[in-house]
GUTORPA-382182 format. One record per residue (C-alpha): residue number from 1; residue in three letters; x, y, z. Coordinates in nm, 3 decimals. Layout:
REM GUTORPA-382182
nr / rest / u / v / w
NUM / ala / X / Y / Z .
...
//
This chain:
REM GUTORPA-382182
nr / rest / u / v / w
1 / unk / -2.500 / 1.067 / 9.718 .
2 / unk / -2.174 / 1.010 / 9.529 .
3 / unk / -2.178 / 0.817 / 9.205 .
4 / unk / -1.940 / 0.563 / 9.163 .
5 / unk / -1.712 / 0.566 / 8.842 .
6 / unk / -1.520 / 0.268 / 8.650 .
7 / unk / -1.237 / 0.241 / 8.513 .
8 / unk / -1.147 / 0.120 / 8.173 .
9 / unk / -0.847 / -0.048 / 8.113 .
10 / unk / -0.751 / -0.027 / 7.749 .
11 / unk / -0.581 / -0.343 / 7.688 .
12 / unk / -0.403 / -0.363 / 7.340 .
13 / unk / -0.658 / -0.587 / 7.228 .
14 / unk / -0.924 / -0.376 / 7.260 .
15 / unk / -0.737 / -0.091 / 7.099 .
16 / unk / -0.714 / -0.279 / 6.821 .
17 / unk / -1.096 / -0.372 / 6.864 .
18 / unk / -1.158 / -0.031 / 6.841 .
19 / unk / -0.974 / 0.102 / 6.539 .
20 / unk / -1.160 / -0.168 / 6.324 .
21 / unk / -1.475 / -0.056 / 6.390 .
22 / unk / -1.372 / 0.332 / 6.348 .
23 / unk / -1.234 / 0.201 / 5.979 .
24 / unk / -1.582 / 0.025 / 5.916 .
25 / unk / -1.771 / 0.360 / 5.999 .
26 / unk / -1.554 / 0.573 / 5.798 .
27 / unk / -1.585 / 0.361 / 5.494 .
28 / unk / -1.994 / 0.319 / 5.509 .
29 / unk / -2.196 / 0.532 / 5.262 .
30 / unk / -2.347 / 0.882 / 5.388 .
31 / unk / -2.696 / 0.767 / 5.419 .
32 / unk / -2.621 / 0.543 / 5.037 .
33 / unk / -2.736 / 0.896 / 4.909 .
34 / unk / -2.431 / 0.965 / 4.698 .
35 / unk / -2.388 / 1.068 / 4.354 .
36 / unk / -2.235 / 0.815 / 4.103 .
37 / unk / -1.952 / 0.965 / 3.793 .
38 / unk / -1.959 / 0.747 / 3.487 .
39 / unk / -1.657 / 0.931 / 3.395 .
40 / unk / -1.800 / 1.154 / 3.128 .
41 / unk / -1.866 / 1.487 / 3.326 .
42 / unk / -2.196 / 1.416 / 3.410 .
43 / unk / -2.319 / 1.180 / 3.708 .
44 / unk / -2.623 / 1.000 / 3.751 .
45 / unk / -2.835 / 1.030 / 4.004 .
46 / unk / -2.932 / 0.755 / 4.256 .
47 / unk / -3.296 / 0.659 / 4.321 .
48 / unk / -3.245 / 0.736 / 4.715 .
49 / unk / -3.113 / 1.151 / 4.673 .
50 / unk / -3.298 / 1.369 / 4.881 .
51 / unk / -3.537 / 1.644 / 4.670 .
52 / unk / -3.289 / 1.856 / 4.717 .
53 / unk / -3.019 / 1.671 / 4.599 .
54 / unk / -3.309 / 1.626 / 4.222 .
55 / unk / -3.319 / 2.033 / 4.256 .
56 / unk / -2.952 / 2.064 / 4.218 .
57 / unk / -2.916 / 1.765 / 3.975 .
58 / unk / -3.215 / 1.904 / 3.749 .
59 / unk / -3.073 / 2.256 / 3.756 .
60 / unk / -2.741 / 2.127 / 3.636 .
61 / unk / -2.926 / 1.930 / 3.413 .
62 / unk / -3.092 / 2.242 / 3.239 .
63 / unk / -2.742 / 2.428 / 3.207 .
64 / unk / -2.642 / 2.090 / 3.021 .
65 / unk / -2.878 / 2.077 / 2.791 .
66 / unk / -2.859 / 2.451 / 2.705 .
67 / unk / -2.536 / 2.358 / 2.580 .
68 / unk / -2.612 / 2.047 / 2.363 .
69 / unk / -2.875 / 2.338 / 2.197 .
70 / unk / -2.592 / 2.565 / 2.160 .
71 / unk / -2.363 / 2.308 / 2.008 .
72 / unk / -2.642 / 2.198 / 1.782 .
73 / unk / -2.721 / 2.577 / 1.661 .
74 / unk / -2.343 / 2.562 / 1.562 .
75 / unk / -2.387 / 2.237 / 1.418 .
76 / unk / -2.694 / 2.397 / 1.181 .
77 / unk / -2.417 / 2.687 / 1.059 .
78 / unk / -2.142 / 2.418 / 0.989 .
79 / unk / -2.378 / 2.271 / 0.759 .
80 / unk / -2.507 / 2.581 / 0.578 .
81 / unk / -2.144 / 2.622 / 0.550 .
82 / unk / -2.064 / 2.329 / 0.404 .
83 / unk / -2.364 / 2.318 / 0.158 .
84 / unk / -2.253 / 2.652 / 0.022 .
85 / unk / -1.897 / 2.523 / -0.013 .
86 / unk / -2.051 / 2.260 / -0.252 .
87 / unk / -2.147 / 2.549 / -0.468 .
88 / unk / -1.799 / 2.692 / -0.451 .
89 / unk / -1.703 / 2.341 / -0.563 .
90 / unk / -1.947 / 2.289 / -0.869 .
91 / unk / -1.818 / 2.586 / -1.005 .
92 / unk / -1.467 / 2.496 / -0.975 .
93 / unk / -1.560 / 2.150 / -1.168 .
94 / unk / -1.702 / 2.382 / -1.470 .
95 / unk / -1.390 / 2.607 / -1.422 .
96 / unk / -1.210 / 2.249 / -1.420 .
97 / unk / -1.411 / 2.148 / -1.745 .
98 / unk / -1.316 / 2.489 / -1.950 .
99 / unk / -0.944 / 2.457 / -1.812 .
100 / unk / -0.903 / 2.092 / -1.926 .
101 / unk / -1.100 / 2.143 / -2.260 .
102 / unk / -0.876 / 2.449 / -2.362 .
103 / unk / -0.554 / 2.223 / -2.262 .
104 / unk / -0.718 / 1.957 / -2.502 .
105 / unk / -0.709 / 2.212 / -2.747 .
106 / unk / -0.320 / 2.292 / -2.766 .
107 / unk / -0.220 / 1.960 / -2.685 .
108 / unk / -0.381 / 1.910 / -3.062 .
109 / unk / -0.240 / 2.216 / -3.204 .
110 / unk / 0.126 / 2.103 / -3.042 .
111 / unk / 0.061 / 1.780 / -3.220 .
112 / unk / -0.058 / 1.898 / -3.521 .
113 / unk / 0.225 / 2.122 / -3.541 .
114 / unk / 0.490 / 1.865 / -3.472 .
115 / unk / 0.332 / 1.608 / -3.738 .
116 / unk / 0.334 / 1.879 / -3.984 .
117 / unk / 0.745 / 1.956 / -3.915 .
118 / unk / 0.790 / 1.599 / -3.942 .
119 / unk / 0.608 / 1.524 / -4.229 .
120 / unk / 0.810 / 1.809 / -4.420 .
121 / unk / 1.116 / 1.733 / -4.272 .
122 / unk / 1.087 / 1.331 / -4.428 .
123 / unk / 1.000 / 1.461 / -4.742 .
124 / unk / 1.243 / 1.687 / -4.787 .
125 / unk / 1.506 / 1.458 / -4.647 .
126 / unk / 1.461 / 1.255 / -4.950 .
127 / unk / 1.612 / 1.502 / -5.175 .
128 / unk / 1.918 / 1.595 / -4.958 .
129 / unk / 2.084 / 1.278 / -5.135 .
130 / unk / 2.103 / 1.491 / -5.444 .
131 / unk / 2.437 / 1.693 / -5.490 .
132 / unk / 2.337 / 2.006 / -5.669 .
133 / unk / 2.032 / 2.110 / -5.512 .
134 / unk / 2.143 / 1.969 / -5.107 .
135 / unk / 2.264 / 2.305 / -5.090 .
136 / unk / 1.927 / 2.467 / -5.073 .
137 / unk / 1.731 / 2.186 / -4.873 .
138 / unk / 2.028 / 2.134 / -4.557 .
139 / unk / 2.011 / 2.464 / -4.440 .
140 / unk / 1.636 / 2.462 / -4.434 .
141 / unk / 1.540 / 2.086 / -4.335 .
142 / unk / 1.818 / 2.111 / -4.114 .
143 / unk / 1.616 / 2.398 / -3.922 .
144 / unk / 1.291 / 2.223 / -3.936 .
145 / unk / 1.491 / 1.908 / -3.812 .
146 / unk / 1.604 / 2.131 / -3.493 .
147 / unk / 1.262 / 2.226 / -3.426 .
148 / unk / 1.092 / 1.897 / -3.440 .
149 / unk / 1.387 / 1.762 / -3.170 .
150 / unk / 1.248 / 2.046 / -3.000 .
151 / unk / 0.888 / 1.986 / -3.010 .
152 / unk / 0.879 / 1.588 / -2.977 .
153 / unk / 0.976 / 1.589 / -2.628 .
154 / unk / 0.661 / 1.824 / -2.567 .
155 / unk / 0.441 / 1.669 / -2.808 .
156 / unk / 0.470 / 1.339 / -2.602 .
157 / unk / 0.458 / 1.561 / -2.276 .
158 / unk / 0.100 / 1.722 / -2.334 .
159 / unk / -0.030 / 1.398 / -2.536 .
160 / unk / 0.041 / 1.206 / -2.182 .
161 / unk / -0.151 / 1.482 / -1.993 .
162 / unk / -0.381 / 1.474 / -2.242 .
163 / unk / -0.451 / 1.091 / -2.208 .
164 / unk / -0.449 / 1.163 / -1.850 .
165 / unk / -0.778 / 1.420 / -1.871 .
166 / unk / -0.933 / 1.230 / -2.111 .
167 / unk / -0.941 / 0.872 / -1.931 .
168 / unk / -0.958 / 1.006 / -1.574 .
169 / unk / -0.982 / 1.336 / -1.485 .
170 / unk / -1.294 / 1.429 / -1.750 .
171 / unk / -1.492 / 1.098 / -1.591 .
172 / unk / -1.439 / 1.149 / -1.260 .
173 / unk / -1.542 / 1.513 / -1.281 .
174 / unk / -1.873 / 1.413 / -1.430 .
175 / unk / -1.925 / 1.132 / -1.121 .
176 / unk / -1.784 / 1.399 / -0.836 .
177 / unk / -2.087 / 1.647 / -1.012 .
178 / unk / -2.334 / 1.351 / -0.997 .
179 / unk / -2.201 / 1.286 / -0.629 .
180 / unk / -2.262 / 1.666 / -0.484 .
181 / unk / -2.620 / 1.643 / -0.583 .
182 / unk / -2.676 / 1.319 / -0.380 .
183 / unk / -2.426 / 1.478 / -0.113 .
184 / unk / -2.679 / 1.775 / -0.082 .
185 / unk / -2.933 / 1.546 / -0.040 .
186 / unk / -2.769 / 1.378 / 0.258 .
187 / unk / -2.662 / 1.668 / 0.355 .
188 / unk / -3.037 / 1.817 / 0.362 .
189 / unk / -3.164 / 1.553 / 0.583 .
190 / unk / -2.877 / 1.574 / 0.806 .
191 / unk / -2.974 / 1.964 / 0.869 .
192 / unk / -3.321 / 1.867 / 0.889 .
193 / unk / -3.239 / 1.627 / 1.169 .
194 / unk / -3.070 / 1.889 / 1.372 .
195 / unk / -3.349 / 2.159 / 1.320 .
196 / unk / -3.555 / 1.917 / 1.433 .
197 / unk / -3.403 / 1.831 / 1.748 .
198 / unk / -3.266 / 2.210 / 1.783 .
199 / unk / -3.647 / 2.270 / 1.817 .
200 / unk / -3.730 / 2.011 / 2.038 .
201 / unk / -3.484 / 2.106 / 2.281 .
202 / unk / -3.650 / 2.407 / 2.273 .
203 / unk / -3.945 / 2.329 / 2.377 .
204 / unk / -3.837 / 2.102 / 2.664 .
205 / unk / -3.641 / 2.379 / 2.779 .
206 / unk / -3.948 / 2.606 / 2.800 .
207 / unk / -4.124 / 2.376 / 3.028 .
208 / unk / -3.837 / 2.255 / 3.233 .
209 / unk / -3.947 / 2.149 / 3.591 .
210 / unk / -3.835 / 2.295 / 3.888 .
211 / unk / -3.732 / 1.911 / 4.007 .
212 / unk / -3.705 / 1.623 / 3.764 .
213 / unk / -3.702 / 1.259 / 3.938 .
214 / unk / -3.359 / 1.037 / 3.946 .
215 / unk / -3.529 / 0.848 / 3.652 .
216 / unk / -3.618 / 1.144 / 3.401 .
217 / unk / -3.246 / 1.321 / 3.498 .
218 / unk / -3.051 / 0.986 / 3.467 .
219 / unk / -3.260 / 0.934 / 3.076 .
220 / unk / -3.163 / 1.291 / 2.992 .
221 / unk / -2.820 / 1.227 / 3.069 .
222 / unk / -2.770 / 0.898 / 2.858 .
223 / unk / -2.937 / 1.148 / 2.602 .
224 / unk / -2.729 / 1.445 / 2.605 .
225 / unk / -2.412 / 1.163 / 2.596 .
226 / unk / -2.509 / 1.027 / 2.273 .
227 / unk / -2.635 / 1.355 / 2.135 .
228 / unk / -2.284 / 1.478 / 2.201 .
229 / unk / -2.129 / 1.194 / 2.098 .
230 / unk / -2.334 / 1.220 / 1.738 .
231 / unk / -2.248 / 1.586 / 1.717 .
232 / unk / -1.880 / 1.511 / 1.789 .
233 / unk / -1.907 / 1.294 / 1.473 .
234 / unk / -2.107 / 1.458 / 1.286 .
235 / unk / -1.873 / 1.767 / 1.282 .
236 / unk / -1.594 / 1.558 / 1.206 .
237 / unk / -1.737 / 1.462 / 0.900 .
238 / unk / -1.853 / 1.830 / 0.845 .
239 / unk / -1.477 / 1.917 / 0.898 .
240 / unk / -1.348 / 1.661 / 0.614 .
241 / unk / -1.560 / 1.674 / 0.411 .
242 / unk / -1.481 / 2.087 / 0.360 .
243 / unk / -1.162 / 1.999 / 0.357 .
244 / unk / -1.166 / 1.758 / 0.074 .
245 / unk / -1.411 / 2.019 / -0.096 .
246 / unk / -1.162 / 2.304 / -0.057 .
247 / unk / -0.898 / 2.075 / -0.215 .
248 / unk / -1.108 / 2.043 / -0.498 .
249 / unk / -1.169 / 2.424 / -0.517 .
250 / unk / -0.749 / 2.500 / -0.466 .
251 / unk / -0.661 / 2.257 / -0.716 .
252 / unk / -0.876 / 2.389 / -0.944 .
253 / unk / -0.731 / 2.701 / -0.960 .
254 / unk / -0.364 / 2.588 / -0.969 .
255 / unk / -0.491 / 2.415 / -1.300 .
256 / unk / -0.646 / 2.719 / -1.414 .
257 / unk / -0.298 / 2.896 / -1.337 .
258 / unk / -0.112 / 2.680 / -1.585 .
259 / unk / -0.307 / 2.732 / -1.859 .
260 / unk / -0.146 / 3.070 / -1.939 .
261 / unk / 0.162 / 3.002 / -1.942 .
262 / unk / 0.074 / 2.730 / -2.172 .
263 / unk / -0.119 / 2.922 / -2.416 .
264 / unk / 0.144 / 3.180 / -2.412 .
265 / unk / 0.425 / 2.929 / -2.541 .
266 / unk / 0.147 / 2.752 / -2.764 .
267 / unk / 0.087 / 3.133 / -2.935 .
268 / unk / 0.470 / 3.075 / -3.078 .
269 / unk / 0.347 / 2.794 / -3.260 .
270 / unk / 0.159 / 3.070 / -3.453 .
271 / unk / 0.437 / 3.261 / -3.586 .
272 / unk / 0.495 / 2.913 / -3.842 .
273 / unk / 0.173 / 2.919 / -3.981 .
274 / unk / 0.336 / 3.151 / -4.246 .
275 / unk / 0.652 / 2.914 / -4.283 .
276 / unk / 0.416 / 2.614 / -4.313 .
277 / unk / 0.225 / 2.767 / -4.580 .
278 / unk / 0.519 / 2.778 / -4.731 .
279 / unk / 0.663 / 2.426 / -4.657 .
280 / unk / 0.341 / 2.262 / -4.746 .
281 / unk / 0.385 / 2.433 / -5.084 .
282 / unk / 0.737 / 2.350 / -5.123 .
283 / unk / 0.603 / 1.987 / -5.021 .
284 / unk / 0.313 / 1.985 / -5.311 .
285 / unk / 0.595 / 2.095 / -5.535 .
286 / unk / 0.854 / 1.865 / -5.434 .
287 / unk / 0.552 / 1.595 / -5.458 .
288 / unk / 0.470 / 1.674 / -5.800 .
289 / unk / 0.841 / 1.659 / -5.892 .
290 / unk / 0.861 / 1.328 / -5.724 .
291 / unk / 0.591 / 1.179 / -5.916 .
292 / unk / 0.725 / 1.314 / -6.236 .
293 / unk / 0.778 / 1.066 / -6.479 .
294 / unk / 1.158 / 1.056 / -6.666 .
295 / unk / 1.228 / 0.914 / -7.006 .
296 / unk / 1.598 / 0.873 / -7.122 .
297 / unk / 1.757 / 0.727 / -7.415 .
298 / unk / 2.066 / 0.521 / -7.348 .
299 / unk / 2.231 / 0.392 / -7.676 .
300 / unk / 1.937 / 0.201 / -7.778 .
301 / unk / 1.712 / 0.139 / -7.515 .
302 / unk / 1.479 / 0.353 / -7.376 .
303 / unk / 1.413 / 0.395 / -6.948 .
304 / unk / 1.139 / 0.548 / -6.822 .
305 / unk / 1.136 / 0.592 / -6.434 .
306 / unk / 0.956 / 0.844 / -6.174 .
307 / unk / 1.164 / 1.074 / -5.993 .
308 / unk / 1.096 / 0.886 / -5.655 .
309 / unk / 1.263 / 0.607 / -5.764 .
310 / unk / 1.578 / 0.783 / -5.888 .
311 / unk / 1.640 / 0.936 / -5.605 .
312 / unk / 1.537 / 0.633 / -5.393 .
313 / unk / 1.824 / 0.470 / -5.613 .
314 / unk / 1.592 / 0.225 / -5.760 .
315 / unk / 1.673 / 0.284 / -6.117 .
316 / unk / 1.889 / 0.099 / -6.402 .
317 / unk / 2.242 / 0.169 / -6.304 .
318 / unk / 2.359 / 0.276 / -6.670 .
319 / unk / 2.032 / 0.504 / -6.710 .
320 / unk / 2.101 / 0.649 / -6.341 .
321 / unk / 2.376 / 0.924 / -6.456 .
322 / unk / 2.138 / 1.063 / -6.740 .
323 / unk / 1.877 / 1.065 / -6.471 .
324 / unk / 2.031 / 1.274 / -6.209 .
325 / unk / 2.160 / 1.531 / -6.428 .
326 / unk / 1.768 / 1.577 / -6.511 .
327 / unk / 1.619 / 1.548 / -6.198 .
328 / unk / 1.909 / 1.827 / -6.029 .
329 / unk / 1.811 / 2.066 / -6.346 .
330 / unk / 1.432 / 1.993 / -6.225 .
331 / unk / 1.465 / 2.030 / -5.852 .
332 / unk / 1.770 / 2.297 / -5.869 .
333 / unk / 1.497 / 2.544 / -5.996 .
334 / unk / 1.251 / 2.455 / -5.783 .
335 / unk / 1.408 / 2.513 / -5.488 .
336 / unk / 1.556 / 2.885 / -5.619 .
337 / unk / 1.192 / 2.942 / -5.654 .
338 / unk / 1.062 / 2.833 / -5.300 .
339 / unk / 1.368 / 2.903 / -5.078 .
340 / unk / 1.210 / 2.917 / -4.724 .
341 / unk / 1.412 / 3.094 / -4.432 .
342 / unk / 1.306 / 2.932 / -4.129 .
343 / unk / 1.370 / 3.089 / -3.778 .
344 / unk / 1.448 / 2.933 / -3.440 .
345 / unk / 1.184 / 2.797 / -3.213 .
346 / unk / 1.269 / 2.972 / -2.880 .
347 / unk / 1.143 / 2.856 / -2.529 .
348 / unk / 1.068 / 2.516 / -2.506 .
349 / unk / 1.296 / 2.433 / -2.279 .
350 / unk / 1.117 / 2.663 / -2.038 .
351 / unk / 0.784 / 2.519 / -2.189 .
352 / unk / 0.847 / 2.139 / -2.079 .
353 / unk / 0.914 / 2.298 / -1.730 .
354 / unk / 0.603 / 2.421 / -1.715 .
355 / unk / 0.419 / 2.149 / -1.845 .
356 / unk / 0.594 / 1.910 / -1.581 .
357 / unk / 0.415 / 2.169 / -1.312 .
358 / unk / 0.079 / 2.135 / -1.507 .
359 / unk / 0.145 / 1.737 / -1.485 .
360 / unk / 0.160 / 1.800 / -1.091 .
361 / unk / -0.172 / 1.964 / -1.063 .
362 / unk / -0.291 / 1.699 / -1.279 .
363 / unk / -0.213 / 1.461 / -1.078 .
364 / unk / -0.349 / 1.648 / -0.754 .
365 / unk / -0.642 / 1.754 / -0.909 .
366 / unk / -0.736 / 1.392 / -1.034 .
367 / unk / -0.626 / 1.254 / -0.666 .
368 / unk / -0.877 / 1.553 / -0.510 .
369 / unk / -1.158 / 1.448 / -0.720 .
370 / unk / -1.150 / 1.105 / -0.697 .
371 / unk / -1.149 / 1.152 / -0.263 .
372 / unk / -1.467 / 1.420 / -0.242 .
373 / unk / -1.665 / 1.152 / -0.485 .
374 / unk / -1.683 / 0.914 / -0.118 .
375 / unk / -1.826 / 1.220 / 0.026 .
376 / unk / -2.213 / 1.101 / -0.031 .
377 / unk / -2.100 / 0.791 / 0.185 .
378 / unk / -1.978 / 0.971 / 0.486 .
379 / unk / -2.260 / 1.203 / 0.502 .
380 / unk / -2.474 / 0.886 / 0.522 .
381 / unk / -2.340 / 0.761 / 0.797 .
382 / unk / -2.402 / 1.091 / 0.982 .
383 / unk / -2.715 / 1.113 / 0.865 .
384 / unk / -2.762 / 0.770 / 1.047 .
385 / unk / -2.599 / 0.842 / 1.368 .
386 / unk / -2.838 / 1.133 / 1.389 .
387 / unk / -3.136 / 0.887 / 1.546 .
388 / unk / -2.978 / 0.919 / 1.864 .
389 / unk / -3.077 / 1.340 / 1.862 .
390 / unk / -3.447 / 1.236 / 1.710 .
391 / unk / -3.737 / 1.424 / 1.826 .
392 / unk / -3.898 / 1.133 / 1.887 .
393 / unk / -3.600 / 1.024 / 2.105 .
394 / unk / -3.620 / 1.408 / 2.271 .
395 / unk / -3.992 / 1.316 / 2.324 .
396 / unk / -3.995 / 0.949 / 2.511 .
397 / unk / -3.756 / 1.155 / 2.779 .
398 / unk / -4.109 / 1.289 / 2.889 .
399 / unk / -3.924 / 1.573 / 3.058 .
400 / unk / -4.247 / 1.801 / 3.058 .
401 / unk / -4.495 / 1.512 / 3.192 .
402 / unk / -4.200 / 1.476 / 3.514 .
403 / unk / -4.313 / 1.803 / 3.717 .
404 / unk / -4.277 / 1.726 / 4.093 .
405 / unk / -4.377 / 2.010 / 4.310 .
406 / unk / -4.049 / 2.123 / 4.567 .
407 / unk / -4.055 / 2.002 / 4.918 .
408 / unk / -4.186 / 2.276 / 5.137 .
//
């Protein structure tokens, strides 16, 4: 028997009938089993995959959340990191306190010094007016004259940075110490938080299922996001926040470096106390010749003036002549007696230098400060992010309750 066979003609239409329906089988889902990305690394899992498909997914799964442990282990370090760099930075604030308290101190003994050169230097300028005895008080005023142009300039220099530690620096170190104790109690939950969940994890992990369903994978995904998410965050604000710290800390010590130098050029300032002894004598003498009274006799009247006021020209101008003659006999031997040699004051040139550096870390240091004391704030909102890695969260994933046996 012979079969009989047809024969197709393919038209053009039906060519084209053809390719459309190849196109439409091509494009269908395999068996709408496929997995879906939501573009984070991870993909969910549909309701429809195979228990094969859940093996593979839940094994993957596992290796995930291994990693979210590992990264909150690290997490737990940063932290105890951090905590004991807010040690490091309480010292530096009492290192900060000494250093600022000891620049305190010479900025008084620079002023003291300079009020003391100026307060000779006016009274002795009062008797320069007088002829005979100018001789002896030029030479010397004119030397304490130099050295209070000299000093002024860093007088007004260290009473500025003075100001400055006083109104600023000095209050905001007492709020950034006040700040570091609640910033250790943020911090302290916020390490509790990850223990917790560190532990957790855990214990999931020791009773991970051989196959977890599409809806206990697809929960433990939008978990491990978040959690990574949070992490992500909180190490950011882990990172700043030892940054701003170790600002603090460098800061501190380029303050502290300044202080030397300063206490060196202060320590010249000693070498006057001996001169000053002096001039403060020569200014209770001079005083006491000041306030001397003066009687004179001029034909028949009588004048009676103090010394101050001759010299301040405030005297009778036919007694003044009979005046002068007494008061340069007076001051002429009182000036042979207390003759003062007074010696250059060398370096201050280099001194204002060196204070315009300490000004610097001033400013830094009071800039430093003033950022860590918002470091309470971040570590709050960390602290509040850090629901999303809750054990209680870890728990509702019910990861241990999910055991489905494998397909045989």
């Amino acid at each position: 028997m012979r079969l009989k066979t047809s024969h197709i003609v393919l038209t053009p239409a039906l060519v084209s009938i053809l390719f459309f329906s190849c196109s439409l089988l091509f494009s269908l889902p395999a068996s709408g089993k496929q997995q879906q990305h939501d573009g984070s690394g991870m993909q969910t899992v549909s309701s429809s995959a195979s228990p094969q498909e859940l093996r593979s997914s839940t094994d993957q799964l596992k290796g995930e959340l291994k990693k979210l442990d590992s990264e909150l282990v690290k997490s737990g370090r940063k932290i105890t990191g951090l905590n004991s760099n807010f040690g490091d930075t309480e010292d530096a604030l009492r290192s900060m306190s000494e250093t600022t308290g000891e620049m305190h101190a010479l900025a008084k003994k620079i002023r003291n010094f300079h009020e003391r050169v100026k307060g000779t230097t006016d009274t002795l300028s009062a008797l320069e007016i007088i002829p005979t005895i100018g001789k002896f008080i030029v030479p010397m005023n004119g030397r304490l004259k130099n050295i209070e142009h000299k000093i002024r300039p860093v007088r007004k220099k260290t009473d500025k940075l003075d100001g400055k530690i006083n109104r600023k620096i000095k209050p905001q170190m007492g709020e950034l110490a006040e700040r570091i104790k609640e910033a250790r109690g943020e911090l302290k939950q916020v390490g509790q938080a990850v223990d917790s969940a560190h532990k957790e994890i855990q214990d999931i992990l020791a009773c991970w299922p051989a196959i977890l369903d599409a809806s206990r994978l697809n929960h433990t995904i939008a978990f491990i996001k978040a959690s990574r998410k949070t992490l992500n965050q909180a190490n950011k604000a882990t990172n700043q926040t030892n940054k701003t710290l170790s600002g603090v800390n460098r800061e501190a010590k380029n303050l502290q470096s300044t202080l030397g130098p300063m206490k060196k050029a202060t320590g010249k300032l000693s070498r006057f106390d001996k001169i000053f002894k002096k001039a403060d004598k020569v200014n209770h003498e001079v005083s006491k010749v000041l306030d001397k009274k003066l009687k004179v006799k001029v034909g028949k009247k009588k004048f009676s003036f103090t010394v101050r006021k001759i010299v301040n020209g405030k005297v009778n101008r036919i007694a003044k002549k009979a005046l002068n003659k007494m008061v340069t006999k007076m001051a002429t031997k009182l000036f042979k007696r207390l003759h003062i040699k007074v010696p250059d004051l060398m370096g201050m040139d280099k001194f204002q230098k060196r204070l315009n550096d300490t000004e610097s870390h001033i400013h830094n240091a009071d800039a430093k400060v003033k950022e860590a004391t918002g470091i309470p704030q971040k570590l709050r909102k960390v602290k509040s992010s850090m629901s999303s890695i809750s054990a209680s969260k870890l728990k509702k994933l019910k990861v241990c309750e999910a055991y489905i046996p494998p397909a045989h």
